[in-house]
C-alpha positions in Angstrom: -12.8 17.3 37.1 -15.6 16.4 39.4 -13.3 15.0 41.9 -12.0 18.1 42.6 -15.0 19.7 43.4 -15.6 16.9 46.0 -12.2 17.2 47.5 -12.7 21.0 47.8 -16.2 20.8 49.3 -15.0 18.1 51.6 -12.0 19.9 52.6 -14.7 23.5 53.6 -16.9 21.1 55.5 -13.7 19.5 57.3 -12.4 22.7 58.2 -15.8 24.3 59.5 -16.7 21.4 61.6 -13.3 21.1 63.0 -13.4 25.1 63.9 -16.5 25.1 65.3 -15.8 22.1 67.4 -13.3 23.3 69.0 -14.5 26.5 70.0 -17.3 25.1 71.3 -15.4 23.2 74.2 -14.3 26.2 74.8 -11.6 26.1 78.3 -12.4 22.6 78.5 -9.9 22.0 75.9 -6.2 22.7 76.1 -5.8 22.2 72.7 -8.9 24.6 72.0 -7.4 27.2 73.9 -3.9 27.2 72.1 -5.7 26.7 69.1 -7.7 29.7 69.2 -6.4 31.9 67.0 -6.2 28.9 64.2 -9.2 28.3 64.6 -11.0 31.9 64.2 -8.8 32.3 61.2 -10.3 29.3 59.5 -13.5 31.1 60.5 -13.2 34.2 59.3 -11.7 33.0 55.8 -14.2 30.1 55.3 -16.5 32.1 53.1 -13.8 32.9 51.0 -12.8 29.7 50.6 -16.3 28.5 49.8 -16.6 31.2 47.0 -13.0 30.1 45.8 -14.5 26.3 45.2 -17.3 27.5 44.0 -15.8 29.3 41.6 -13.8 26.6 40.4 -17.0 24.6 40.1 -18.6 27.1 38.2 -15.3 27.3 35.8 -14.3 24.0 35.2 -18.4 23.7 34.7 -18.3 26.7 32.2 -14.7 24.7 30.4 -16.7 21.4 29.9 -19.8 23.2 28.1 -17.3 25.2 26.4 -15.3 22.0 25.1 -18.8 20.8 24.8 -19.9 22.4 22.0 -16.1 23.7 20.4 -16.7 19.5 19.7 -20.0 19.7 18.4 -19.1 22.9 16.1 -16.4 21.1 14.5 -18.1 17.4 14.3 -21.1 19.7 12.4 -18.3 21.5 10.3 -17.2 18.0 8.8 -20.6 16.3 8.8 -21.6 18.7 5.9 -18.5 16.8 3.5 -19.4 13.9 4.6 -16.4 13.4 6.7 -16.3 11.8 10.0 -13.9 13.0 12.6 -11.1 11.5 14.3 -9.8 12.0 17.7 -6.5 13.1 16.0 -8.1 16.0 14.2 -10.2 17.0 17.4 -7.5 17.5 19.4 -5.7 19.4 16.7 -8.0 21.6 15.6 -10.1 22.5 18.3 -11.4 25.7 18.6 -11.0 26.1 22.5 -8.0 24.9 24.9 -8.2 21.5 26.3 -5.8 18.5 27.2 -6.2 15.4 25.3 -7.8 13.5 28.3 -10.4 16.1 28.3 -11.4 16.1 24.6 -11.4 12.3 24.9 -13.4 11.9 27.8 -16.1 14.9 26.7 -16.0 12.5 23.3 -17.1 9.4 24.9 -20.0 11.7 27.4 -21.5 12.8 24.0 -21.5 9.1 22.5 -23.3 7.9 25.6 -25.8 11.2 25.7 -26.4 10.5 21.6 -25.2 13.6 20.7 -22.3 11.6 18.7 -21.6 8.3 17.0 -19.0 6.2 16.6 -17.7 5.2 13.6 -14.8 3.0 13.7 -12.4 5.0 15.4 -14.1 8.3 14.2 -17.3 10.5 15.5 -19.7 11.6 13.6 -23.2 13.2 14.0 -26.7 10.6 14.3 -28.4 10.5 11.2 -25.5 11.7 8.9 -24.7 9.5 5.9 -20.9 9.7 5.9 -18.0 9.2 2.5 -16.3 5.9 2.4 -13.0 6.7 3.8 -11.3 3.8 2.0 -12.3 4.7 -1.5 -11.6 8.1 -0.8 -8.2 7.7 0.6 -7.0 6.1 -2.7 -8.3 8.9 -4.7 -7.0 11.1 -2.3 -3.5 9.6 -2.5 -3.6 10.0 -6.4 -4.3 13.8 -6.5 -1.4 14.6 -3.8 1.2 12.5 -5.5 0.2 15.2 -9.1 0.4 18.0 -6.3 3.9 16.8 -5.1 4.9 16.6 -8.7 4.3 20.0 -9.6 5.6 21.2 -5.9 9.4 19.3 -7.1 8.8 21.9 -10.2 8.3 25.2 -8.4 10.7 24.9 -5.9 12.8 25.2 -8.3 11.8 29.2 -8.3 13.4 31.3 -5.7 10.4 32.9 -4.4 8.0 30.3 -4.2 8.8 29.3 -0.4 6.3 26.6 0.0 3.0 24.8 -2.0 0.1 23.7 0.0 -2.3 21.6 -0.8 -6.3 22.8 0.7 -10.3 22.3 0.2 -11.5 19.2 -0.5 -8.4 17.2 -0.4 -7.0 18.3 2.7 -10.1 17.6 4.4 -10.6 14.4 3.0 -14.1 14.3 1.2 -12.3 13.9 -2.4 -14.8 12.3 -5.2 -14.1 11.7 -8.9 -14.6 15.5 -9.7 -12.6 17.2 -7.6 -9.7 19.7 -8.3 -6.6 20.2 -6.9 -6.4 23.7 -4.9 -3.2 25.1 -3.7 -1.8 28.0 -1.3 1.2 29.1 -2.2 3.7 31.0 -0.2 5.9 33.5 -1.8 8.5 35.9 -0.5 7.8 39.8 0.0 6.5 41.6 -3.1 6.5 38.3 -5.4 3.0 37.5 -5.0 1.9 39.3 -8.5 5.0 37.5 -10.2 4.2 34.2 -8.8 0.5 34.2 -9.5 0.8 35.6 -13.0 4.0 32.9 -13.9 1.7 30.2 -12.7 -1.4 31.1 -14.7 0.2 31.3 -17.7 2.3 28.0 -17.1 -0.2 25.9 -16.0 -2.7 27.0 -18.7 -0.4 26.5 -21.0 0.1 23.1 -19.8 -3.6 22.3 -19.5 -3.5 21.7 -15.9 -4.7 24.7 -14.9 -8.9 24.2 -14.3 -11.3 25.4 -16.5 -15.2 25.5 -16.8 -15.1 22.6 -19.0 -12.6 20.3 -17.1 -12.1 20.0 -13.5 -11.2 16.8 -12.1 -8.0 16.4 -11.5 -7.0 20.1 -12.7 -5.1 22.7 -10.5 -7.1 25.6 -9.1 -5.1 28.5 -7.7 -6.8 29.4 -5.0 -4.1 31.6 -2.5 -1.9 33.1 -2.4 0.2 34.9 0.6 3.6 36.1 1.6 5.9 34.6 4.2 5.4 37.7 6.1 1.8 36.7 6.7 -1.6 38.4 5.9 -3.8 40.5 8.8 -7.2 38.7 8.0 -9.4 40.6 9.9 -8.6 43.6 7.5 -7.4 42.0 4.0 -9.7 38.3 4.0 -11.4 37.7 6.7 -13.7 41.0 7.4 -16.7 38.5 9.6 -15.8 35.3 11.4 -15.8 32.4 8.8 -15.0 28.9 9.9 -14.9 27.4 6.3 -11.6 29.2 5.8 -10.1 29.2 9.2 -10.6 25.2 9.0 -9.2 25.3 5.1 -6.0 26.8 6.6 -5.7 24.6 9.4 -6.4 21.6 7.5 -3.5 22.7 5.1 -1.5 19.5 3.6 2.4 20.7 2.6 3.3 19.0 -0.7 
């Protein structure tokens, strides 16, 4: 990004000196005379083009603080579970617009200015003690294949249109306690009929989670329609990034 800034400085100061130059030979030069007009237009529009690159300067500075910190936000978010994050997930989830290159290369800044460390292939925050991925992942593996099982069963009800699989397994930081928390997706006006069918079926199969057993245990914890939800008005009343990163980090089962 800073190499365009150069370029477009470069290309001002060019232009100026090559203006004034010529106007100061004045008759002397044939080329200066046919030139004239050229030349007084570069004049006259050379502030705007310096306020044009500095503009740009001043935005694509503005975009790098910007991706700067949409970084650090969600680094932060994870480092609370324990969970390092991968350069997968941050250009996936992050909260501002950027290309790949960017997010990579703002990465690798924030490694070298210790705002970040590497871990692996991940990024994590300095001083955070982070999950064993490894034992997690197995763990992890175990709880979605019981998800998938019970997703083969509800399909099998016209309007259930899909079973996610949220929390702590989607993002990763699963331990020995942990449930299993779904979203499911239900046509129009079958929300009521799903929830209640579930309850009752999966307490009577002693899945469902209670106070006294948890691990392992389905929790039901949303449910919407497939014609959406407005969640500034019905969920979402103040900005909450623990949910908008539990929807994002959905896992389809």
């Amino acid at each position: 990004m800073r190499s365009s800034y150069c370029q477009g400085e470069l290309l001002v100061a060019a232009t100026r000196d090559r203006s004034l130059g010529c106007l100061q030979n004045g008759t002397q030069s044939r080329y200066a005379n046919k030139r004239t007009g050229s030349n007084l237009f570069y004049l006259l529009f050379l502030p705007i083009l310096q306020v044009c690159y500095d503009e740009q300067h001043m935005n694509a500075h503005d975009k790098e603080q910007t991706i700067r910190e949409a970084i650090l936000d969600m680094v932060a978010y994870f480092a609370v579970f324990g969970m390092p994050v991968s350069i997968e997930r941050l250009n996936a989830l992050l909260s501002v617009k950027a290309s790949h290159l960017a997010v990579q290369a703002m990465a690798r800044e924030m490694v070298e200015a210790g705002d970040l460390v590497r871990l692996n292939d991940d990024f994590g925050l300095p001083g955070v003690r982070y999950v064993d991925l490894h034992k997690a992942q197995a763990h992890r593996e175990y709880l979605l294949g019981r998800a998938r099982k019970l997703a083969r069963v509800l399909a099998k009800m016209p309007f259930i249109k899909a079973v996610c699989v949220v929390n702590s397994i989607a993002i990763g930081n699963v331990h020995e306690d942990s449930d299993i928390d779904l979203l499911v997706v239900t046509t129009p006006g079958r929300v009521f009929v799903a929830k209640g069918l579930l309850w009752k079926t999966l307490g009577w199969a002693k899945l469902l989670e209670t106070e006294e057993k948890k691990a392992g245990q389905f929790s039901l914890g949303m449910f919407l329609t497939t014609r959406g939800v407005t969640f500034e008005r019905d969920i979402m009343h103040e900005n909450d990034p623990h949910l908008i990163y539990w929807l994002m980090t959905a896992v389809p089962v």
